[in-house]
C-alpha positions as CSV (number, residue, x, y, z in Angstrom):
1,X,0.0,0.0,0.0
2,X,1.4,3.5,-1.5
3,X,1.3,5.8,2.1
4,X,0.2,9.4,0.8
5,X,2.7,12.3,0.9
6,X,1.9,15.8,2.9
7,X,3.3,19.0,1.6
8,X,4.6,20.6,4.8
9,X,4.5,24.0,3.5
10,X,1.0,23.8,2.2
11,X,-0.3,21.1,4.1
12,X,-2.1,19.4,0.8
13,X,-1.4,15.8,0.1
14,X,0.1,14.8,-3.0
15,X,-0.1,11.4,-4.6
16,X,3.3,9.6,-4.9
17,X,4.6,8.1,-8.0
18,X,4.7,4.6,-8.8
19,X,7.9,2.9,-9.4
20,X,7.4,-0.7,-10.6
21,X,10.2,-3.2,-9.9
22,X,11.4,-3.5,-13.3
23,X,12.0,0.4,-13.1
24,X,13.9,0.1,-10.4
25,X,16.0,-2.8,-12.0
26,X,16.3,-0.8,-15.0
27,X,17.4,2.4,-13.2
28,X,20.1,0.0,-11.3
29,X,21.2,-1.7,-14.5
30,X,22.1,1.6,-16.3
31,X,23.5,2.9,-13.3
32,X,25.9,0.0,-13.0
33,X,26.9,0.5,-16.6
34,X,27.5,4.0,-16.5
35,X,29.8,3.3,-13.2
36,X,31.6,0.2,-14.9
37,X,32.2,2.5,-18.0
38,X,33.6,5.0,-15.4
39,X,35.5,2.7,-14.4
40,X,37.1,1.2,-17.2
41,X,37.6,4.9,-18.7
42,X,39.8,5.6,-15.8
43,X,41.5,2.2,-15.4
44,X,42.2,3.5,-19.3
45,X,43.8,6.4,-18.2
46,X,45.8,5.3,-15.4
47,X,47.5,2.5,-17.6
48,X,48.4,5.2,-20.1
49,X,49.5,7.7,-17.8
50,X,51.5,4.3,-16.5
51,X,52.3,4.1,-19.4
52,X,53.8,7.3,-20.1
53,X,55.7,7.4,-16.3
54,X,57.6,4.4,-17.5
55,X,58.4,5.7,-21.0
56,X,59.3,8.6,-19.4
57,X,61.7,6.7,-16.7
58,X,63.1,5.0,-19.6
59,X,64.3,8.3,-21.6
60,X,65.9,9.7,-18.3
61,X,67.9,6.4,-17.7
62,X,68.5,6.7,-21.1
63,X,69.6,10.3,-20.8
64,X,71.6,9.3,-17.5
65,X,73.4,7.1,-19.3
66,X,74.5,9.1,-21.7
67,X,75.2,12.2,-19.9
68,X,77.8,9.6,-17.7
69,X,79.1,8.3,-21.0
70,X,79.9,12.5,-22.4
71,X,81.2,13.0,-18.9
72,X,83.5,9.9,-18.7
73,X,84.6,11.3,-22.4
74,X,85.0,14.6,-21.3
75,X,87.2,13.3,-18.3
76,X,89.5,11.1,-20.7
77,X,89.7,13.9,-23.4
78,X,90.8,16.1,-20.6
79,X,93.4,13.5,-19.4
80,X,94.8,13.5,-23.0
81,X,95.2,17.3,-23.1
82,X,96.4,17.4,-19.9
83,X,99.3,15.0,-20.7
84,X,99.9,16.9,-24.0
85,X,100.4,19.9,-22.3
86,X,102.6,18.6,-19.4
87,X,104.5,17.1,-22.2
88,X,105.1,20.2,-24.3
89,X,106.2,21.5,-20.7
90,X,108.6,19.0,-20.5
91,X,110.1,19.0,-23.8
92,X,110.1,23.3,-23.8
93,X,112.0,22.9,-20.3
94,X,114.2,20.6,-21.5
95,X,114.3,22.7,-24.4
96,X,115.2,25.4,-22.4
97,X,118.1,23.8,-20.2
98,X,120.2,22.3,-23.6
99,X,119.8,26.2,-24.6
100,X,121.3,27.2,-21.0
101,X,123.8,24.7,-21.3
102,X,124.7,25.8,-25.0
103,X,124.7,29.5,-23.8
104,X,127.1,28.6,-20.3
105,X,129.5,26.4,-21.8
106,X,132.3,28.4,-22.4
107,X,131.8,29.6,-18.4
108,X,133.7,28.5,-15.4
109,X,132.8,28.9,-11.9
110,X,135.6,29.4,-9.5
111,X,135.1,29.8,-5.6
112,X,137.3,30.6,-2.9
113,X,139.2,33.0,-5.0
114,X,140.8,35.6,-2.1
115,X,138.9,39.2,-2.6
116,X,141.5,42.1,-2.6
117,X,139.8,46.1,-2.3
118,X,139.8,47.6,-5.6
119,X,140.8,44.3,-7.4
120,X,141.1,43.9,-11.4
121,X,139.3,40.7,-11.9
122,X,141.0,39.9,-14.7
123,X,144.6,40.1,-13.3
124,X,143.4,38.3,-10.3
125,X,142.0,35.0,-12.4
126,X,145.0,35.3,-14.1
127,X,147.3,35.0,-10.9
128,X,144.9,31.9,-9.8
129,X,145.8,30.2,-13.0
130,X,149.6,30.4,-12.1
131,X,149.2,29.7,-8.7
132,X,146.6,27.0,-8.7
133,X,146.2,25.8,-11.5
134,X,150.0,25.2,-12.8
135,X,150.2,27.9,-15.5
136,X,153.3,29.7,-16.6
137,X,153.6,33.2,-16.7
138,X,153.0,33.5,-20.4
139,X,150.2,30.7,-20.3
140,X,148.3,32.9,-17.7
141,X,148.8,35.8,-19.9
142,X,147.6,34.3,-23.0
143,X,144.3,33.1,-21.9
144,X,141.5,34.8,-23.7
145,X,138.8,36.2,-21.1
146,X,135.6,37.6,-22.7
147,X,134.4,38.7,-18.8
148,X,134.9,38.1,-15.2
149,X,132.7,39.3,-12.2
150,X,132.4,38.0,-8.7
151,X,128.8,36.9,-8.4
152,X,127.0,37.8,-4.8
153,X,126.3,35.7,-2.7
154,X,123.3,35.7,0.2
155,X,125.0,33.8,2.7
156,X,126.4,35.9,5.6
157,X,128.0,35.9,8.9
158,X,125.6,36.9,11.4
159,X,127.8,38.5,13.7
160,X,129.7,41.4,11.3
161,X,127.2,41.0,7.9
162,X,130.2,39.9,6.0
163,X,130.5,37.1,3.7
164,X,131.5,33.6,5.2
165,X,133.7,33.2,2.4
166,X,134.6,35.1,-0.9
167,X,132.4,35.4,-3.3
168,X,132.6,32.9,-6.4
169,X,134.0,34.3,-9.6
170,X,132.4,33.8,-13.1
171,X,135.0,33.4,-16.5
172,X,133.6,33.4,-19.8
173,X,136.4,31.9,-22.0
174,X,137.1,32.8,-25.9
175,X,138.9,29.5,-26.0
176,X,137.6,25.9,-24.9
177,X,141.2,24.8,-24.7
178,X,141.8,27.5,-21.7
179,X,138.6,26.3,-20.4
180,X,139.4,22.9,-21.0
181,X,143.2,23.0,-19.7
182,X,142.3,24.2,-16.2
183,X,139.4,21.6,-15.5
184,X,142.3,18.8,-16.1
185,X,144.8,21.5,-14.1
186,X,142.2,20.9,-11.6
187,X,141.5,17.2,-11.7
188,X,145.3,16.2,-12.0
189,X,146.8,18.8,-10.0
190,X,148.3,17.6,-6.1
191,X,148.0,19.2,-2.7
192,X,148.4,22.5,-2.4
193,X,150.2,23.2,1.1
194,X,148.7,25.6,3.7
195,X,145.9,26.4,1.9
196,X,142.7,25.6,0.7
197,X,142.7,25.6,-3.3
198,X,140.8,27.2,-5.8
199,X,138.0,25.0,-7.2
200,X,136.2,25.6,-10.4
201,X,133.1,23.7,-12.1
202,X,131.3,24.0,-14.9
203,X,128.4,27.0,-15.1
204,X,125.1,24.9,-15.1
205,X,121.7,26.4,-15.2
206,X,120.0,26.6,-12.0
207,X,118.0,23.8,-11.7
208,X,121.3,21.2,-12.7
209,X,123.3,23.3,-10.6
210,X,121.0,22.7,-7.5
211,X,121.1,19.1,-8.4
212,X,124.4,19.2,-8.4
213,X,124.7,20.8,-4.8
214,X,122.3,17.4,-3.7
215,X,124.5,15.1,-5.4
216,X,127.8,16.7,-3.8
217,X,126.8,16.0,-0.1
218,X,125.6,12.4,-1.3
219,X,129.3,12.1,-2.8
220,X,131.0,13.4,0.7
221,X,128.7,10.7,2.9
222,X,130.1,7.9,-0.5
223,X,133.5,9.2,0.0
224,X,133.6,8.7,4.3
225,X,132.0,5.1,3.3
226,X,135.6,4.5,1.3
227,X,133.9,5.2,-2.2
228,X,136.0,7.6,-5.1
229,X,132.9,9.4,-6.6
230,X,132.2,11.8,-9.7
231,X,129.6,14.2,-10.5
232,X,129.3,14.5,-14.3
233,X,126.7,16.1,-17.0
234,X,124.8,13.3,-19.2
235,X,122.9,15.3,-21.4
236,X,120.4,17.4,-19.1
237,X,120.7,15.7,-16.4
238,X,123.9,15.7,-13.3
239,X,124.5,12.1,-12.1
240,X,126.4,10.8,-9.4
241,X,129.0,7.7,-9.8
242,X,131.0,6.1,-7.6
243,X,133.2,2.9,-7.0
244,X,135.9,1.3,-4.9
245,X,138.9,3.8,-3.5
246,X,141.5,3.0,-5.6
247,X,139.7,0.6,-8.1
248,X,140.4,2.3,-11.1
249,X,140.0,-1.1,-13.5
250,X,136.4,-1.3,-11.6
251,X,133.5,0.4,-13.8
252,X,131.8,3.5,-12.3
253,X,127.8,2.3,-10.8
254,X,125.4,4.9,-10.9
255,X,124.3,6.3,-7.5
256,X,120.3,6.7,-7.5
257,X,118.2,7.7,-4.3
């Protein structure tokens, strides 16, 4: 039985509609389809957008991947160019040290030359020479000097500010034979009594001649150990050699660190 519906506002009863069963079922059924339709339109959607999320992922592994690979590229081209360039260091240094050694060659350094007030260089290096170095008279005079100069040294006594010892003497020869003659004066020449000679080397460039200082307190500890020892130029570089006291038929070993 249908219960009649009252109109609170005007108080007049109004008839309800009918709704058979099978309008009911009917409203349910399209309702159900419309939902399941819904449904499947957004199930659609999310399994494109999943779709798309995962293509997406894909492309920025992909992009990871290959901005590592650029970078790792990058990083090895680098490399190369950085060893290119240390390389064309190397070579202009080297470069640059055979030019030095070109340039200094007809130099000799002498230290422990006595200083006199208002000396003449030149007369001086040519009284050394006779008195160290086993020249005649006429030898001394006769050797062709381009230029002398003391060169100044930093090292100084800390109680008067005066040099612990005389400052060494630069010679640029016009003959290698001068030059030549007074390194074998040197190397062959005996003891000098109640004094300390004059020694001479070769004029290196700075960095060989800093080597050469290393080496030379290397050869003193070789030489307290019973050792003969040399310092020679190979090239660009100063080695060290040394062998037996007295072993002169023994061949010369190369020192290394």
């Amino acid at each position: 039985m249908n219960t009649p519906l009252v109109n609170v506002v005007s108080g007049e009863t109004a008839e309800p509609e009918t709704v058979t069963n099978a309008e009911l079922k009917g409203l349910l059924l399209d309702m159900d389809k419309r939902l399941n339709a819904r449904m499947e339109s957004i199930e659609t959607q999310l399994r494109d957008t999943t779709a798309r999320v995962v293509k997406n992922e894909n492309k920025i592994a992909d992009l990871i991947e290959s901005v590592e690979l650029t970078d790792n590229q990058c990083k090895a081209h680098n490399e190369e160019v950085t060893k290119k360039i240390d390389n064309m260091d190397v070579n202009v240094h080297l470069e640059f040290v055979r030019q030095e050694l070109h340039n200094r060659k007809q130099n000799l350094l002498f230290y422990g030359v006595k200083e006199e007030k208002d000396e003449n260089i030149y007369q001086v290096m040519r009284n050394v020479f006779k008195t160290d170095f086993n020249f005649s008279e006429e030898e001394a005079s006769g050797v062709f000097i381009v230029n002398a100069h003391r060169l100044p040294r930093r090292r100084r006594d800390e109680q008067n500010g005066q040099n612990q010892s005389p400052d060494p003497v630069i010679v640029r020869f016009g003959c290698m034979s001068d030059r030549g003659y007074i390194l074998d004066a040197m190397k062959n020449r005996g003891f000098i009594e109640d004094r300390k000679p004059v020694m001479c080397y070769t004029d290196l460039p700075p960095t060989m001649k800093r080597k050469r200082g290393q080496l030379a307190a290397r050869a003193r500890d070789l030489k307290k150990e019973g050792k003969s020892t040399r310092i020679r130029v190979d090239g660009v570089k100063v080695i060290l050699e040394y062998r037996k006291k007295n072993a002169r038929n023994e061949a010369w070993k190369l020192y290394t660190d």
